[in-house]
C-alpha positions as CSV (number, residue, x, y, z in Angstrom):
1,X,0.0,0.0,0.0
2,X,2.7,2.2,0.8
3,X,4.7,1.2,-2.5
4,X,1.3,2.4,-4.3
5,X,1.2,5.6,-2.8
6,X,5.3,6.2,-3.5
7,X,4.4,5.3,-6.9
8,X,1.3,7.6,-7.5
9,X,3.4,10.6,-6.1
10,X,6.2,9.8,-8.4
11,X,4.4,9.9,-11.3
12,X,2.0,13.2,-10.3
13,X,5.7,15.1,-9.7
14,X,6.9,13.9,-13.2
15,X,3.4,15.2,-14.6
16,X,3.9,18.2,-13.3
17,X,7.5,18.7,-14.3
18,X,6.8,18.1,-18.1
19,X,3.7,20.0,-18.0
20,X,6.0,22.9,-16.3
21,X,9.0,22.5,-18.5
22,X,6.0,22.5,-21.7
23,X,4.3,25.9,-20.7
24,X,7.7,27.2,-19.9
25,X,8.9,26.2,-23.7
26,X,5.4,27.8,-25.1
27,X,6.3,30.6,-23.5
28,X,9.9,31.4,-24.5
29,X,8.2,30.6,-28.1
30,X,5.9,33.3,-27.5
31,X,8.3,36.2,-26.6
32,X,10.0,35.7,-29.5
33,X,7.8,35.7,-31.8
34,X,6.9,39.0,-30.3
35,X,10.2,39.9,-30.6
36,X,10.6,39.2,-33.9
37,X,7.2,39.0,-35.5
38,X,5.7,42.7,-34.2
39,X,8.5,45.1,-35.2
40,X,8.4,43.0,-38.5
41,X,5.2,43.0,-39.5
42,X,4.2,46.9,-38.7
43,X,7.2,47.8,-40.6
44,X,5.7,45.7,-43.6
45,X,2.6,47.3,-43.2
46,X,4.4,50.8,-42.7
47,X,6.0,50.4,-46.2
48,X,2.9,49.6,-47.7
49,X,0.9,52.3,-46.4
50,X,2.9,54.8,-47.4
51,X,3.7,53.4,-50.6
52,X,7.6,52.8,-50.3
53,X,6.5,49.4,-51.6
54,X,4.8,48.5,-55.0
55,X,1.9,50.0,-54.0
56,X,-1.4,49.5,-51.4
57,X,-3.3,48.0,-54.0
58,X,-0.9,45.2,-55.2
59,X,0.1,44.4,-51.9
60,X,-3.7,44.4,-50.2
61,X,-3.4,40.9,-49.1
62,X,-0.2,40.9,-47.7
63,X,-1.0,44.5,-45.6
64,X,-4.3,42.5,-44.3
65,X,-2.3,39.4,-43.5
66,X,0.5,41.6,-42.0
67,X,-2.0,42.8,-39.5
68,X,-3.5,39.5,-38.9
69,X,0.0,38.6,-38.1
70,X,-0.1,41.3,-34.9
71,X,-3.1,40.1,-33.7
72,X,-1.4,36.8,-33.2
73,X,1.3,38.6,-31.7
74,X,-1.1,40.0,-29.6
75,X,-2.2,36.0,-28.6
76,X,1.1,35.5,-27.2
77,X,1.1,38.4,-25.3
78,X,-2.4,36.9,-23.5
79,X,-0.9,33.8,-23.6
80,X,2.1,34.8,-21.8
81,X,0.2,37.2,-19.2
82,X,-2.6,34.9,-18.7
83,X,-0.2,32.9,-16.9
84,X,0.0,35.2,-14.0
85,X,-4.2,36.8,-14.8
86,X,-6.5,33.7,-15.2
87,X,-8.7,36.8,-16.8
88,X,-7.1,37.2,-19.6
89,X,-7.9,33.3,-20.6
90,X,-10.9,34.0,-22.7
91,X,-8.9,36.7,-24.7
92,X,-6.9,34.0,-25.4
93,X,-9.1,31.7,-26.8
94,X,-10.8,34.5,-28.9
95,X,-7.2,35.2,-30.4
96,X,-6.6,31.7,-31.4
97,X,-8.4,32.1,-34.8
98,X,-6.0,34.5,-35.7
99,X,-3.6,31.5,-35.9
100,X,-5.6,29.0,-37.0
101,X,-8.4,30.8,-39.3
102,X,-6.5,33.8,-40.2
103,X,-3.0,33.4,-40.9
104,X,-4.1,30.5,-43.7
105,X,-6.9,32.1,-45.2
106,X,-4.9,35.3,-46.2
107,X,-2.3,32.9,-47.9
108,X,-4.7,31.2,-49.8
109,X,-5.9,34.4,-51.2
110,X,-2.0,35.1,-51.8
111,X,-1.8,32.0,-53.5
112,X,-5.3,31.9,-55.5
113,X,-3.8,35.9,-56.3
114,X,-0.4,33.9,-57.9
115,X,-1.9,31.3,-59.1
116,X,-4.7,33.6,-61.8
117,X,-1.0,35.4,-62.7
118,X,0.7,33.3,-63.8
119,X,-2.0,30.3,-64.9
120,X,-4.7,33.1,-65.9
121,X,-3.2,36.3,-67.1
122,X,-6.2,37.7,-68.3
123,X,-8.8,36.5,-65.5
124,X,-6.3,38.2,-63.2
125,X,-6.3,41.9,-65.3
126,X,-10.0,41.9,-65.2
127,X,-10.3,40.9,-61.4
128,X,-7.0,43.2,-60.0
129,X,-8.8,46.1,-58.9
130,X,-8.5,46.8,-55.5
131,X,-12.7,46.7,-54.5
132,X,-12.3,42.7,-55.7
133,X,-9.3,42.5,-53.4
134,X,-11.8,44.7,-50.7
135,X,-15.0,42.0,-51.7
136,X,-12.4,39.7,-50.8
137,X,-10.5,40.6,-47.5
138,X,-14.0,41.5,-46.1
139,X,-15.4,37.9,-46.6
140,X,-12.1,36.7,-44.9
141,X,-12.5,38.8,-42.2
142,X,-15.3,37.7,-41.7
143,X,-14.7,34.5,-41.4
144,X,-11.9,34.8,-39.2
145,X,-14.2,36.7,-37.0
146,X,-16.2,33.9,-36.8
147,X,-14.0,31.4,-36.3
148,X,-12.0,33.6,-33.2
149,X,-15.8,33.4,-31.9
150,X,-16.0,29.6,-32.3
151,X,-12.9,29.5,-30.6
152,X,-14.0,31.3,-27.7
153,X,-17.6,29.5,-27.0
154,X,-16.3,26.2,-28.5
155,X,-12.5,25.2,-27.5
156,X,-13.6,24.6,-23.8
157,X,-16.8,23.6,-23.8
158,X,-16.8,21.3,-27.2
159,X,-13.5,20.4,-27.7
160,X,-14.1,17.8,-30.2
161,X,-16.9,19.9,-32.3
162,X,-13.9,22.5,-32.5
163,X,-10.9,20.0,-33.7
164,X,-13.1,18.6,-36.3
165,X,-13.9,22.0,-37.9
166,X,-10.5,22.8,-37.4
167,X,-8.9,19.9,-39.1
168,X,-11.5,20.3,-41.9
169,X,-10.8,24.1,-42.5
170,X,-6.9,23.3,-42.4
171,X,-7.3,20.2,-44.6
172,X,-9.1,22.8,-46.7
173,X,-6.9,25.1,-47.3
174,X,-3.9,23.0,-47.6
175,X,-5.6,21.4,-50.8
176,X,-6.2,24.8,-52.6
177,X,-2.3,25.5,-51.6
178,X,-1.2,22.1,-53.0
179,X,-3.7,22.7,-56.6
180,X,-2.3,26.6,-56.6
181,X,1.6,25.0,-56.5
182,X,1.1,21.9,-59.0
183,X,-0.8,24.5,-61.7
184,X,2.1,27.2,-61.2
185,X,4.6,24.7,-61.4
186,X,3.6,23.2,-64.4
187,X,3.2,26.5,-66.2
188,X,7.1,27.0,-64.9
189,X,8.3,24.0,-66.7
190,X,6.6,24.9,-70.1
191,X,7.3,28.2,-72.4
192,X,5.1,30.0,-75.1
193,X,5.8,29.8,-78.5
194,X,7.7,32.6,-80.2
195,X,9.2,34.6,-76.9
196,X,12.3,36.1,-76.7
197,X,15.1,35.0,-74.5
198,X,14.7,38.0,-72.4
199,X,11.1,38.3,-72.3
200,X,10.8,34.3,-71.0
201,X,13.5,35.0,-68.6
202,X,11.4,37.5,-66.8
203,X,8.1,35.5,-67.4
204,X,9.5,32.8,-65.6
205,X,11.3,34.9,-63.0
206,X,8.0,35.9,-62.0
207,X,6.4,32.5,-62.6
208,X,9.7,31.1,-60.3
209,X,8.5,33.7,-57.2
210,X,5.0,32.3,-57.2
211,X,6.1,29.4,-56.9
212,X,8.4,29.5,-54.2
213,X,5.3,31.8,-52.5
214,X,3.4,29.1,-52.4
215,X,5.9,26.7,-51.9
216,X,6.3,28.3,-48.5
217,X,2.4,29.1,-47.7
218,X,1.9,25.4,-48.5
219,X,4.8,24.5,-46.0
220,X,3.6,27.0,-43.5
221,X,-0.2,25.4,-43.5
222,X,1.6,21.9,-43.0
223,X,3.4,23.1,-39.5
224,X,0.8,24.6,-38.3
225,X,-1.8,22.0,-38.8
226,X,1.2,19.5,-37.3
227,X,1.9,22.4,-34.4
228,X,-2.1,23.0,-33.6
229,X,-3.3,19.1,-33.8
230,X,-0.2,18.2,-31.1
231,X,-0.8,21.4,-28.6
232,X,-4.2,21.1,-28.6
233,X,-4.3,17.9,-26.8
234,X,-6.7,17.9,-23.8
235,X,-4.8,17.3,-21.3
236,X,-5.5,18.1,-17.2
237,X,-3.4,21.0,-17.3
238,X,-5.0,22.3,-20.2
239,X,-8.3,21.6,-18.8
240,X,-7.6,23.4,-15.4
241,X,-5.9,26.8,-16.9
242,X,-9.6,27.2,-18.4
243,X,-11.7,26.3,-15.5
């Protein structure tokens, strides 16, 4: 009986080591992408603003993903206080669709963008007016909106309702990355007819940075679907941190 109750302690202090030495790694994750991330990303949207880019209107998704990319910033600065303010915990979960909603849906619209340039020349001329970018950043928002309220009323309370959506939406996404990536890249390997040597080499320097824009989009989606899945494991600790 004794033996029994050595045992039980043993493994409660190991539980609560890993569990400690996990939020403690989530943490130090979460100041630097603070460090890093928020001076970044307003000075992206800085240069766009005020033009020193190639303009507001051919970089609309990236400005709208740029501050999507602070309001996660701003979920690891609740995640990080939240340890200390119990308060601050439903912030946190309303936040969380920045990452998981957010973050993806502005690159697919990056990537869908790419894809009609370089695929669809003309379908992208007669649809690259900034109130079609507008149409579309609204409807985004709003879904992202949506989702950071899903997160808030659903990640506690049903868990499994909220994985299954997520791993839907994610699963999603990552196919109209993958289509986007195979279509570019098969436009890469193939010229037109009659173009000059100069006049391909730009078309498929251009074609080349789609590609490797997607390429990364595609490889971000993967991580954070791999990333999201394994940390949002129920688990005691997590259970208690929102009671």
């Amino acid at each position: 009986m004794n033996n029994s109750a050595v045992n039980v302690s043993t493994n409660g202090d190991s539980t609560t080591v890993s569990t400690g030495l996990v939020n403690s790694l989530k943490i130090c994750v979460c100041l630097i992408n603070l460090l890093f991330c928020l001076p970044t990303n307003s000075y992206v949207m800085r240069l766009i603003v005020t033009g020193t880019g190639s303009g507001i209107v051919s970089e609309f998704f990236i400005l709208n993903l740029s501050f999507c990319e602070i309001g996660i910033c701003v979920n690891c600065l609740t995640f990080v206080l939240s340890t200390w303010f119990r308060s601050l915990s439903t912030c946190e979960l309303f936040l969380i669709g920045f990452s998981i909603t957010g973050r993806p849906l502005f690159q697919c619209l990056m990537c869908v963008e790419r894809y009609l340039a370089v695929v669809h020349p003309v379908t992208f001329l007669k649809y690259k007016p900034l109130r079609y970018r507008v149409i579309c950043c609204t409807a985004a928002w709003i879904i992202c909106l949506s989702s950071c309220f899903l997160c808030m009323f659903t990640l506690d309370a049903q868990y499994a309702v909220y994985v299954w959506i997520l791993t839907m939406q994610l699963l999603v996404f990552l196919f109209i990355k993958l289509f986007c990536l195979s279509a570019v890249l098969r436009a890469l390997k193939r010229s037109g007819p009659g173009e000059r040597g100069r006049e391909r080499g730009e078309e498929n320097h251009m074609k080349r940075r789609a590609f490797y824009l997607i390429l990364i989009t595609t490889v971000t989606t993967v991580l954070t679907l791999f990333f999201i899945c394994s940390a949002l494991e129920k688990s005691p600790a997590s259970a208690a941190k929102f009671d």
